[in-house]
N, C-alpha and C positions, 0 to 999 in steps of 0.2 A: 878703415878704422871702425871699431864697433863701441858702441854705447851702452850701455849699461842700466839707462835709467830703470830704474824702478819706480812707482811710486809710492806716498809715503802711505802707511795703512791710516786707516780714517777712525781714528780711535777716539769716542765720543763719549768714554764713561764718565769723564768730568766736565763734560759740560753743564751739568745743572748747577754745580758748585762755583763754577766760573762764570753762570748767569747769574745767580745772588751775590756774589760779589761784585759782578757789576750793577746791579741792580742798589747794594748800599754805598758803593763809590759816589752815583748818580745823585740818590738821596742825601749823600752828605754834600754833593755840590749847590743843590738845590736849596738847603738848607744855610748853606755860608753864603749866595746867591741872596737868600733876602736879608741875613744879616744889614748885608753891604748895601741895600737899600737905606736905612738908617740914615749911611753918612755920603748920600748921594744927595742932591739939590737939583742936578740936571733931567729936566722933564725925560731928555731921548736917553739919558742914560739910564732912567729907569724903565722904559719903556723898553728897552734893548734887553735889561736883565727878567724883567717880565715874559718876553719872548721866547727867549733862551730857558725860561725856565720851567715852561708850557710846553717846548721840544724837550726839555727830559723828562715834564712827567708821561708822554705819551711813548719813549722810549723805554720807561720803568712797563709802563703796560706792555711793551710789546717785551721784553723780556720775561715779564710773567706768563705770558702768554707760548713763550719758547719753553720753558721750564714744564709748563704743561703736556706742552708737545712731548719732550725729552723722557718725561716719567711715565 
């Protein structure tokens, strides 16, 4: 029996579009992230959304940082 695969071609012209738009998904998480601080009272749960919210903004950098690459 014979295969066929191919693979798929690596077609990367929308990647820079596809990183700014992850890039403002993030920021709007980040931004409803400390809304929700507000109506938080628990120490670790603010603590938690702090953290979380410190790994996206250094994921925004590293997407800008692709976006760079890309162009």
């Amino acid at each position: 029996m014979e295969y066929n695969n191919k693979p798929n071609p690596d077609d990367r012209s929308d990647n820079a579009e596809k990183l700014q738009a992850m890039i403002q998904n993030t920021q709007d998480n980040i931004q409803k992230a400390e809304q929700s601080l507000a109506f938080t009272d628990s120490e670790q749960q603010r603590q938690q959304i702090e953290a979380k919210n410190e790994r996206r903004r250094e994921s925004v950098e590293s997407f800008r940082a692709e976006i760079q690459d890309e162009t």
